[in-house]
C-alpha positions as a printed NumPy array, in Angstrom:
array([[ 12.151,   9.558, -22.442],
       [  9.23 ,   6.856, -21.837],
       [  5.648,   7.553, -22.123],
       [  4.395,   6.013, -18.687],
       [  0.196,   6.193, -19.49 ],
       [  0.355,   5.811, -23.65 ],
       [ -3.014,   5.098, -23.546],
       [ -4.494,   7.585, -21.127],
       [ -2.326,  10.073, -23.788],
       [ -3.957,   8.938, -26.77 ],
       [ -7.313,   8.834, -24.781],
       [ -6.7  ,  12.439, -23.994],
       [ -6.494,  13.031, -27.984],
       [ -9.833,  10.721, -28.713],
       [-11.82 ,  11.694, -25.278],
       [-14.804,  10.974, -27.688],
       [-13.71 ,   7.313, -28.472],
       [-15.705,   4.322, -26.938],
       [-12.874,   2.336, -24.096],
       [-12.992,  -0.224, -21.424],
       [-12.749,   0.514, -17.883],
       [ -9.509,   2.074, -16.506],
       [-10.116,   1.719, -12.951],
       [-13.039,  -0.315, -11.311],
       [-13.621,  -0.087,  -7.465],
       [-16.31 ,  -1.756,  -6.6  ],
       [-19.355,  -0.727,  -8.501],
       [-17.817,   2.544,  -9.382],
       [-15.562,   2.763, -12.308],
       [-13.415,   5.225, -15.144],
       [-12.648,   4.682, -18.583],
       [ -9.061,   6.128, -20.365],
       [-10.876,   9.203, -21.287],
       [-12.445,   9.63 , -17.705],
       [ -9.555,   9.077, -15.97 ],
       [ -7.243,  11.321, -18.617],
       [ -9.689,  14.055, -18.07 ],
       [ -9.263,  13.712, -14.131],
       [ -5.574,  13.376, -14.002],
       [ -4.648,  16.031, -16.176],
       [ -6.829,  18.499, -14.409],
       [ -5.149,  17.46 , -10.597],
       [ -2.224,  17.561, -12.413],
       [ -2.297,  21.199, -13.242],
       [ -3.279,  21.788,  -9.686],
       [ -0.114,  20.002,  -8.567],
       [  2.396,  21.713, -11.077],
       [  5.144,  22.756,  -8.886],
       [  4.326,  20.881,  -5.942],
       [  7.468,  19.496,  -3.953],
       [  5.98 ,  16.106,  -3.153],
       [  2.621,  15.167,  -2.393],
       [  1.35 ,  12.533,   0.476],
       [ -1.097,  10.564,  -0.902],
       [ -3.709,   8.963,   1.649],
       [ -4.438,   5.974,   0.185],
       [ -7.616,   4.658,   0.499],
       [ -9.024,   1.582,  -1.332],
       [-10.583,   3.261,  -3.649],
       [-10.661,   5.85 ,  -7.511],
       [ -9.53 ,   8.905,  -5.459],
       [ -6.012,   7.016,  -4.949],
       [ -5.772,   5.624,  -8.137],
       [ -6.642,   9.256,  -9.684],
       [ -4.741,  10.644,  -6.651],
       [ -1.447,   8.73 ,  -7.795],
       [ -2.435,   9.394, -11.961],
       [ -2.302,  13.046, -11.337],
       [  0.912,  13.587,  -9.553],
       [  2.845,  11.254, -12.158],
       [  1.721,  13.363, -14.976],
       [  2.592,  16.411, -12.96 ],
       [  6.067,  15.029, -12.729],
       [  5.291,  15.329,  -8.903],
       [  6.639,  12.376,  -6.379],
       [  3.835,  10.616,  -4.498],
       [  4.243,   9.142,  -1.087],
       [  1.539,   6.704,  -0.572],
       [  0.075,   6.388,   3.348],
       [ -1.318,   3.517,   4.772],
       [ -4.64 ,   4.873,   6.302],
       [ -3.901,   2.277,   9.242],
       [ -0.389,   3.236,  10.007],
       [  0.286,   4.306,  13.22 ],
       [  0.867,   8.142,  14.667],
       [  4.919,   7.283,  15.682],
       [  5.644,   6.071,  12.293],
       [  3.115,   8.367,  10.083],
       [  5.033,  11.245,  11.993],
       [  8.504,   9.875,  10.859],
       [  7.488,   9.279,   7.127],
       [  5.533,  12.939,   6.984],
       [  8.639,  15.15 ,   8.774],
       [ 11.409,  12.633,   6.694],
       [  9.679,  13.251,   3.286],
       [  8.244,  16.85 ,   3.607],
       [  5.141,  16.809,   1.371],
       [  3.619,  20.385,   0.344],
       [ -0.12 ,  18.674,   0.117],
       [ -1.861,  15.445,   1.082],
       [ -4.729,  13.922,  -1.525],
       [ -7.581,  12.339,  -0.076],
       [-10.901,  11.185,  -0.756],
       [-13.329,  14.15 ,  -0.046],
       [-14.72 ,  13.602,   3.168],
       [-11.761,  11.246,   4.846],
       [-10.876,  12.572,   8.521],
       [ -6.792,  13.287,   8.101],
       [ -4.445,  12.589,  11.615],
       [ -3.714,  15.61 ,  12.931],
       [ -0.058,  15.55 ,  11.126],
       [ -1.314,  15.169,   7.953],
       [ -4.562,  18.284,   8.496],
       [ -2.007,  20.926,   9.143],
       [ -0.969,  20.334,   5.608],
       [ -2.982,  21.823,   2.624],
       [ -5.096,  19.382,   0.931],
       [ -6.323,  18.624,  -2.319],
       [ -9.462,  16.602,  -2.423],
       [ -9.806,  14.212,  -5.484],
       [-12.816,  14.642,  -7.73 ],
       [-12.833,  11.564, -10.171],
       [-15.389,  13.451, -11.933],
       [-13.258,  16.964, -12.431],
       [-12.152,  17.588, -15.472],
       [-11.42 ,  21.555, -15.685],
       [ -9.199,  23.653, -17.969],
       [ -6.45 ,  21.518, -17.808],
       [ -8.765,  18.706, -18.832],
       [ -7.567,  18.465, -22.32 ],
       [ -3.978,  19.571, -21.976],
       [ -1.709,  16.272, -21.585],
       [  1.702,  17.29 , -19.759],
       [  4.963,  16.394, -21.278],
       [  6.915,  13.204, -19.872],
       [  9.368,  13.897, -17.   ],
       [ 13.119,  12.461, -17.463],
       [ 13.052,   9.029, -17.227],
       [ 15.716,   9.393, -13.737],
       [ 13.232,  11.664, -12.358],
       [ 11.215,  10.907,  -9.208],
       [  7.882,   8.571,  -9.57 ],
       [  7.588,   7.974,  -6.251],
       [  8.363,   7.866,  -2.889],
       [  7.509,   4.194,  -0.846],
       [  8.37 ,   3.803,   2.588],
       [  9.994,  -0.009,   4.204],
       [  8.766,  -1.743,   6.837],
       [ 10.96 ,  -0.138,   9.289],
       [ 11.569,  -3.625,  10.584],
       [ 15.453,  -3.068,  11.855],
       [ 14.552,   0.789,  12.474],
       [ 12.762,   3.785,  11.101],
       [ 10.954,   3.128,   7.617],
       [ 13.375,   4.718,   5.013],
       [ 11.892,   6.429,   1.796],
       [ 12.664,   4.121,  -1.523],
       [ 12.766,   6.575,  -4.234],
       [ 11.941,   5.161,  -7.204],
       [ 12.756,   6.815, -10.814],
       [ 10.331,   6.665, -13.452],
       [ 12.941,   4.354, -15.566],
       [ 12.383,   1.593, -12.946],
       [  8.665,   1.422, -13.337],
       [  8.851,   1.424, -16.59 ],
       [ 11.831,  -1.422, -16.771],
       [  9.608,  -3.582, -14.198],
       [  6.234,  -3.41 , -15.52 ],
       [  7.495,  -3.638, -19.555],
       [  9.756,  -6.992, -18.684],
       [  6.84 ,  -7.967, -16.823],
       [  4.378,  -7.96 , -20.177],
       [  7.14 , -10.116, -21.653],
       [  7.561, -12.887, -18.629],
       [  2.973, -13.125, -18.136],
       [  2.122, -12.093, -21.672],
       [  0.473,  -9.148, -20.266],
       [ -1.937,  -7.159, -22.56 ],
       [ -4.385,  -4.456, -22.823],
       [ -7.131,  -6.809, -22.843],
       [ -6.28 ,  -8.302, -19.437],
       [ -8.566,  -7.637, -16.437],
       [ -6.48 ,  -7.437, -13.133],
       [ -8.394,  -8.538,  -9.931],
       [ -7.035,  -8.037,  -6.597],
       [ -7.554,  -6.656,  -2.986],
       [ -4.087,  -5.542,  -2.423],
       [ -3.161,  -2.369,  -0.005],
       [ -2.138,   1.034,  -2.391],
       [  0.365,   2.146,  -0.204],
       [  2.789,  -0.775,  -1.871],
       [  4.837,  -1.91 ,  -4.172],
       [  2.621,  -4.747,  -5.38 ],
       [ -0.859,  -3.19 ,  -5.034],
       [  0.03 ,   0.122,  -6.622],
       [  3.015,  -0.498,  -8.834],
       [  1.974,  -4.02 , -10.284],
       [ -1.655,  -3.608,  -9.699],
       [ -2.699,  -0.207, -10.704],
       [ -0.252,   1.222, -12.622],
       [  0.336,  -2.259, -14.654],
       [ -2.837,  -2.15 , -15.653],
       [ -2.804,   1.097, -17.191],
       [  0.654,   0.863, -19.015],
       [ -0.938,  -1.918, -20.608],
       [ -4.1  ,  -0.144, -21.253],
       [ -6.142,  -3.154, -19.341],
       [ -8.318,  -2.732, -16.689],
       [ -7.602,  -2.733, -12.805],
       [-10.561,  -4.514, -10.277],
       [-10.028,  -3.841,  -6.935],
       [-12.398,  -5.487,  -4.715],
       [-12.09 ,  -2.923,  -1.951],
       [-10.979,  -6.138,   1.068],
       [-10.489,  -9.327,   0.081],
       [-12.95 , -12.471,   0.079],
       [-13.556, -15.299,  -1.767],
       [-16.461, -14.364,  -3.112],
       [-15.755, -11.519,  -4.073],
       [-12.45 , -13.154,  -5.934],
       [-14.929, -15.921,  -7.666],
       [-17.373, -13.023,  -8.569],
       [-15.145, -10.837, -10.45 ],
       [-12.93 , -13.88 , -12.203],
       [-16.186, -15.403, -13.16 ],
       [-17.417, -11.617, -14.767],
       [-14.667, -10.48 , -16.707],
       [-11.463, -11.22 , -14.758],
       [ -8.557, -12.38 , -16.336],
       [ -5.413, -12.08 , -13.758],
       [ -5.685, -12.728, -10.299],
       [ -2.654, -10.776,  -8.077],
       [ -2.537, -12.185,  -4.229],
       [ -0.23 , -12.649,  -1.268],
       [  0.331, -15.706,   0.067],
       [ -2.385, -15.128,   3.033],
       [ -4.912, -15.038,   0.12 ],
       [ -4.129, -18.043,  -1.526],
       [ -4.212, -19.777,   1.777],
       [ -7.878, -18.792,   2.04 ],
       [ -8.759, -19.811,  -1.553],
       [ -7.062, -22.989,  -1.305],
       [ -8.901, -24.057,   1.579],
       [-12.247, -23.171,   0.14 ],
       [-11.932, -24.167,  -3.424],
       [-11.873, -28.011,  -2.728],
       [-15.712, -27.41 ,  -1.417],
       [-17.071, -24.488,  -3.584],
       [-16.781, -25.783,  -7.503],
       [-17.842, -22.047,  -8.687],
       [-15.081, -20.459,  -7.287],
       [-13.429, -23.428,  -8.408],
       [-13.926, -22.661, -12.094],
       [-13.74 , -18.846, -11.883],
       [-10.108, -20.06 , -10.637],
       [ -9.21 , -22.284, -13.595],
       [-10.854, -20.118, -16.256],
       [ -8.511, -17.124, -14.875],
       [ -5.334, -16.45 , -17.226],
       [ -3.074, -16.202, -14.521],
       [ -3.009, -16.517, -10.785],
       [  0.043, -14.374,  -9.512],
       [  1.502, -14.983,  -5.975],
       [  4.295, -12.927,  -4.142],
       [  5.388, -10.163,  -1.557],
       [  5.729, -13.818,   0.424],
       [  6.715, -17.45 ,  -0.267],
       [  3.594, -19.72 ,  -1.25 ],
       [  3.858, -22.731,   0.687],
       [  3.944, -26.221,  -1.567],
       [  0.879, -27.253,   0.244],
       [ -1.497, -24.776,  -1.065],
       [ -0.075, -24.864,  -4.553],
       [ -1.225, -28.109,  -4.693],
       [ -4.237, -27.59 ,  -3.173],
       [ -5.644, -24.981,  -5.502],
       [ -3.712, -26.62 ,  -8.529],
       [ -6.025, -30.342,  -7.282],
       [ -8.757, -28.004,  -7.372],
       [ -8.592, -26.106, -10.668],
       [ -5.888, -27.113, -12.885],
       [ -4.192, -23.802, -12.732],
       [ -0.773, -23.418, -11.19 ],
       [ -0.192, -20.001,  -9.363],
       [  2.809, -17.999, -10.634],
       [  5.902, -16.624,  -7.845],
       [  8.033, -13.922,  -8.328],
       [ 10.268, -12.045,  -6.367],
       [ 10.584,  -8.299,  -5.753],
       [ 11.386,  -5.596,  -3.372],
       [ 10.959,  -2.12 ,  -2.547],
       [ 14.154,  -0.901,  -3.537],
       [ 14.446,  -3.142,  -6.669],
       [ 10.356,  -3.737,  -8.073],
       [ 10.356,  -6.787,  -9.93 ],
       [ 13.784,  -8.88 , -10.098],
       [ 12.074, -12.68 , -10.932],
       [  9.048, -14.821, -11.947],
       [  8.104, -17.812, -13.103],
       [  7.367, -18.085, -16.483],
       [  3.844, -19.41 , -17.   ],
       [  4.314, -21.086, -20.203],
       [  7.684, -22.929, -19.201],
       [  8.596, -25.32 , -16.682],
       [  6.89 , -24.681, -13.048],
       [  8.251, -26.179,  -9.678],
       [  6.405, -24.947,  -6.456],
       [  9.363, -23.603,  -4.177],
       [ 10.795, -21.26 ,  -7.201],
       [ 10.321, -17.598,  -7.979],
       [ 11.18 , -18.353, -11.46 ],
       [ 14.573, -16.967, -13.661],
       [ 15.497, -13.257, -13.758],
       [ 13.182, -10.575, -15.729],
       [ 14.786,  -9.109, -18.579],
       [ 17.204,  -6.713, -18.162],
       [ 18.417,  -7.563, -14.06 ],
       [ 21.257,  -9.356, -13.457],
       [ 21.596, -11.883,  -9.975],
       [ 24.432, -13.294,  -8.389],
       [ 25.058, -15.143,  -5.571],
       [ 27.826, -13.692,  -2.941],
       [ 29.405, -15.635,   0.326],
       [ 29.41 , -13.915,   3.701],
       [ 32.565, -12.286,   2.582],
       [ 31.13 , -10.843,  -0.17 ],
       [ 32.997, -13.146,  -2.596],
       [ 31.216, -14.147,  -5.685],
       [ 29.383, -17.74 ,  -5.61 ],
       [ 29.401, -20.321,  -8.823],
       [ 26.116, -20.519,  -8.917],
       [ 23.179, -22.651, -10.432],
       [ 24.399, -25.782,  -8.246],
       [ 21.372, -26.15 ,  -6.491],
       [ 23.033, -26.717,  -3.75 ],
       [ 24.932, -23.454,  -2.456],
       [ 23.166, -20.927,  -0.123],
       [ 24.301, -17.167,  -0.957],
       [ 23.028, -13.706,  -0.382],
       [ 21.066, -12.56 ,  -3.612],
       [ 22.734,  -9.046,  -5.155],
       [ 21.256,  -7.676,  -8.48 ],
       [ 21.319,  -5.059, -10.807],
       [ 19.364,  -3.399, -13.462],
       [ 17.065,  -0.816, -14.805],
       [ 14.448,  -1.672, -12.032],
       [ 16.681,  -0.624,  -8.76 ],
       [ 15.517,   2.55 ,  -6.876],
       [ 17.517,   5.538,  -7.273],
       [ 18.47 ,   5.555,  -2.959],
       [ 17.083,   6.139,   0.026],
       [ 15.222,   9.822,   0.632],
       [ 17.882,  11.874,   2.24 ],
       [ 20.057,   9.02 ,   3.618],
       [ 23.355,   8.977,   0.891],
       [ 25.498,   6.832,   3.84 ],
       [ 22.523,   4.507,   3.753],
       [ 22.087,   4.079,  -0.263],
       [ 25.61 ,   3.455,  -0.012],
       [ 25.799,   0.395,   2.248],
       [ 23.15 ,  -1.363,   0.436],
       [ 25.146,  -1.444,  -2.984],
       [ 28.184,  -3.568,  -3.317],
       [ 29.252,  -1.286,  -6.893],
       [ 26.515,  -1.552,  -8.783],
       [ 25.025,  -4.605,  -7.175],
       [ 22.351,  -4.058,  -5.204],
       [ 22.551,  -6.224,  -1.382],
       [ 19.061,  -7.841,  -0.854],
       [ 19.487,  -9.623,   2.056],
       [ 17.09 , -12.596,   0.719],
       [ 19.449, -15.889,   1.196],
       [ 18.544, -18.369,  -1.988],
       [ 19.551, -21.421,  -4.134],
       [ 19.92 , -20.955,  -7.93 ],
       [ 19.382, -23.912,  -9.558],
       [ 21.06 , -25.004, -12.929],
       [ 18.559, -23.426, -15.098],
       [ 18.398, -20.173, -13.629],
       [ 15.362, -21.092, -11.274],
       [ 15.934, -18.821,  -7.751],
       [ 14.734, -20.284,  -4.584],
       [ 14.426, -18.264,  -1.451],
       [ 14.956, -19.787,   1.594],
       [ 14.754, -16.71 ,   3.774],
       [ 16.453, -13.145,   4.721],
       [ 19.97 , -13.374,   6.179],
       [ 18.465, -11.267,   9.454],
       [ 15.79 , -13.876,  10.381],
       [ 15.434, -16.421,   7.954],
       [ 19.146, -18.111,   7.947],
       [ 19.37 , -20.214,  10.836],
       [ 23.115, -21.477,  11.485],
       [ 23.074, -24.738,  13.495],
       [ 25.406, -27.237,  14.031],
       [ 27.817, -25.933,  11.335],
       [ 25.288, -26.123,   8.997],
       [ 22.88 , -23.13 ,   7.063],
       [ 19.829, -24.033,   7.116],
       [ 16.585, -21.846,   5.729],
       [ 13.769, -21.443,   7.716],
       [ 11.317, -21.603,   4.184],
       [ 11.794, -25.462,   4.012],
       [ 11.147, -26.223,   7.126],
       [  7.971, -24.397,   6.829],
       [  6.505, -25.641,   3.861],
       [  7.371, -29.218,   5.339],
       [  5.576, -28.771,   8.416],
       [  2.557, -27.146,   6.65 ],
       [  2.537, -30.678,   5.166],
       [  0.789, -31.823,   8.364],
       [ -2.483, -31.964,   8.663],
       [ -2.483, -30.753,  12.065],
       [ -0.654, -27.589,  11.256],
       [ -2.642, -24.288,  10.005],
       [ -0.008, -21.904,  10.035],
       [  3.587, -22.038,  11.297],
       [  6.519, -19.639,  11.036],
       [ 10.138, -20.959,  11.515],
       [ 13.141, -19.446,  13.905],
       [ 16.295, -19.759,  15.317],
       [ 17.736, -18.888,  18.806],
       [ 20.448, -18.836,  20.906],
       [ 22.098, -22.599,  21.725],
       [ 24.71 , -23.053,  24.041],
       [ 26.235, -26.503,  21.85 ],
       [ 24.595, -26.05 ,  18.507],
       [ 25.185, -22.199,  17.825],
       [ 21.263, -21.812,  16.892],
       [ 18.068, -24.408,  17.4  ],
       [ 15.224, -24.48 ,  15.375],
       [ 12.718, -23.313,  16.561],
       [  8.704, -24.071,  15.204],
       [  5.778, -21.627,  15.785],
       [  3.037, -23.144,  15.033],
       [ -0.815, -22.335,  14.681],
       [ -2.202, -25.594,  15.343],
       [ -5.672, -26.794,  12.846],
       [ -8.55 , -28.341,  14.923],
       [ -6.899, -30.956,  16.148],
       [ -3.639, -30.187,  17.94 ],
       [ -0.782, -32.695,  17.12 ],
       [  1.907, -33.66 ,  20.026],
       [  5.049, -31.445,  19.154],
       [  7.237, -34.698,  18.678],
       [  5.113, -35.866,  16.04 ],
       [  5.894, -32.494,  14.426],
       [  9.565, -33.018,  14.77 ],
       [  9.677, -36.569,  13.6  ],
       [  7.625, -35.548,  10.314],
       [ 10.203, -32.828,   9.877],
       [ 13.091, -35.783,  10.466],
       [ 11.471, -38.074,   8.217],
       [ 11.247, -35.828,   4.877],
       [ 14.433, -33.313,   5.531],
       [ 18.249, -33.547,   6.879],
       [ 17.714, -34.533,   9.984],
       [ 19.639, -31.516,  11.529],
       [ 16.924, -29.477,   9.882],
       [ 14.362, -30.745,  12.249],
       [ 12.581, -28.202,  14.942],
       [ 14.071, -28.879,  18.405],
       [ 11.836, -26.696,  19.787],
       [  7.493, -26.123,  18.991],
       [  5.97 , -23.408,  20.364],
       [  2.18 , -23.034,  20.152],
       [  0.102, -19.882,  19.41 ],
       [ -3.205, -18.982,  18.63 ],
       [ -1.854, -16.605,  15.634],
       [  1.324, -15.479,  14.09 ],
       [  1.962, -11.383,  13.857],
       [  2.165, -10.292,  10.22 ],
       [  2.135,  -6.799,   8.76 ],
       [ -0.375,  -5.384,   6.107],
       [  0.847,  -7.337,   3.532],
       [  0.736, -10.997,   5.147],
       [  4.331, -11.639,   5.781],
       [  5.355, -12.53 ,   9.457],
       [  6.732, -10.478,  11.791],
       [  9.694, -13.166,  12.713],
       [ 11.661, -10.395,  15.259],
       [  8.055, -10.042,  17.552],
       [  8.319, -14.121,  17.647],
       [ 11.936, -13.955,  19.449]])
């Protein structure tokens, strides 16, 4: 049985002891024995709860909110506070919670104020303040995250305590991750990377979380320049910071001074890599995860680095490459294209209430990603897009939409750009280029002919579509399916 919040626990036994910050929002903050004190007394309140919703807000109420019902050995189900009424109904009536947490004073929809609520006092600390509850099983329920939903209702990925703990452990081994590491980020806490990897990372570690509340430069060179030592983005956010830090040398060195700049829940275009690498002589880390499977690669920051990679797999997961028959690839050729499978102590337990589901995503014990990639001969994984959207089969050939991205963000006349394929009479599938143009529009043959020039020539676009902006979701990545 694993101790998820070791030093919260001893923090509980030394509430007297000096400590660093557990939790910074803004200008209001815990330390260990503040935010022991705080969980263990929701906890109590929560002690034979079902499941609770968690509304979660940017801010300590979440972070306590989320603290309290893992040492109650109760699920949580984060909410986005943005999500809409069709799908909030769906995720409250599929995962039944017996109480929402919220900030005191947050208006609740409708679905979720017919519910009792608990209102999170950062401050409390209560009877159960000094009583710390014993671990769960490692199998049991940590909690309950909800997909995008994007080829039909979101499903809820259960996720045991064991694959937290397996994610966020192998994760200290792959970034050197320690207790004196400040984490800075803006991420959403209704997520996998915001909540998992950016709260509750922190605290394994006994480090110190710094969420900035919404994201801005200037709030990212502020905090890095203070005390920050890890920087966790999406790709959106890089973007930003690579086209500022060529002209602003302060955020420029609060960049390179920074331990490590993590990317992910996207593919980081080549471009900007180089860009903020130009800028500040730090290179910006990939790895690869899921919902259903946390933390499956990254790039190692002290080994060999090649923009385009998400790095070899974390200890402990295993990844193969299988055919369209489900046959097992060689591998590490560089060359093939195959659907990623993996398995490992980080996978998800199933899908909340759906066994025929959980069952079609495993092939045995090998978990089906859908994420098409190339393993190259040391182990290095690159994506080149998911088998529903990204794989574009043309000509008799497979060809990933990735590449053709990060070549056309090459141009100087392209901001943003998102690649496609559609139905073709001769070639099966075209390519297809959406593209946000920069200031000055380019013709869409000179897009084509720089695509020509620097790939396979049958990778080129045949087709460029302008549009003023591309849809994306709350964590950055495109919504391909509203581009067809």
């Amino acid at each position: 049985m694993s101790v998820l919040f070791p030093a919260l626990r001893a923090a509980a036994s030394a509430p007297a002891a000096p400590g660093r910050d557990a939790l910074r929002f803004g200008d209001r903050a815990l330390g260990y024995a503040e935010l022991a004190a705080a969980g263990t007394a929701l906890a109590g309140r929560l002690a034979g709860e079902r499941r609770v919703a968690v509304w979660a807000t940017p801010s300590l109420e979440t972070g306590v909110a989320v603290v309290g019902a893992l040492l109650a050995g109760v699920p949580a189900v984060p909410v986005n506070p943005r999500i809409g009424g069709r799908e909030l109904a769906h995720i409250v009536a599929d995962s039944a919670p017996s109480v929402v947490l919220a900030e005191p004073g947050v208006e609740l929809p409708a679905v979720l104020a017919g519910l009792p609520r608990v209102d999170v006092d950062p401050a409390a600390t209560g009877p159960a303040g000094g009583a710390f509850p014993e671990e769960p099983d490692d199998e049991a329920a940590a909690l309950v995250i909800y997909t995008s939903g994007t080829t039909g209702p979101p499903k809820g990925v259960v996720l045991p305590r064991r694959a937290v703990v397996a994610t966020l452990d192998a994760l200290e081994e792959a970034w050197g991750w320690t207790g004196e590491d400040v984490v800075v980020h803006a991420l959403p806490l209704f997520h996998v990377h915001g909540l998992i990897l950016g709260v509750l990372g922190p605290l394994r570690r006994g480090g110190t979380v710094h969420h900035l509340g919404r994201f801005t430069t200037e709030g990212v060179r502020a905090a890095l320049a203070a005390d920050g030592t890890m920087l966790f983005g999406v790709p959106t956010m890089y973007h930003r910071l690579a086209g500022a830090v060529g002209e602003d040398p302060a955020l420029a060195r609060a960049l390179g001074g920074a331990r490590l700049l993590v990317s992910g829940s996207a593919a980081l275009p080549a471009y900007d890599h180089e860009r903020i690498t130009a800028a500040t002589g730090q290179r910006v880390v990939e790895r690869y995860g899921m919902t259903e499977t946390l933390m499956n690669t990254s790039v190692r920051p002290d080994g060999g680095h090649r923009p385009g990679t998400v790095g070899v797999p974390l200890r402990g997961v295993e990844l193969r490459l299988v055919d369209e028959s489900g046959a097992v690839l060689p591998g590490r050729d560089g060359e093939t294209v195959g659907e990623i499978q993996v398995r490992g102590p980080n996978l998800f337990t199933g899908y909340l209430g759906q066994p025929e589901a959980t069952a079609r995503a495993f092939d045995g014990g090998w978990f089906r990603t859908g994420d098409m990639a190339i393993q190259d001969p040391d182990g290095a994984v690159r994506i080149v897009g998911r088998r529903a959207t990204d794989l574009i089969k043309s000509g008799g050939y497979k060809i990933g939409a990735g590449e053709i991205e990060n070549c056309l963000l090459g141009h100087p006349g392209v901001a943003e750009v998102a690649v496609t394929g559609e139905p073709d009479e001769d070639l099966g599938e075209r390519v297809v280029a959406w593209v946000v143009p920069g200031p000055q529009r380019p013709p869409a043959g000179e897009l084509i002919d720089h695509v020509a020039r620097q790939l396979a020539p049958h990778k080129r676009p045949r087709v460029v579509r302008f549009l003023d902006e591309l849809p994306r979701n709350d964590m950055g990545k495109v919504l391909k399916r509203a581009l067809r």
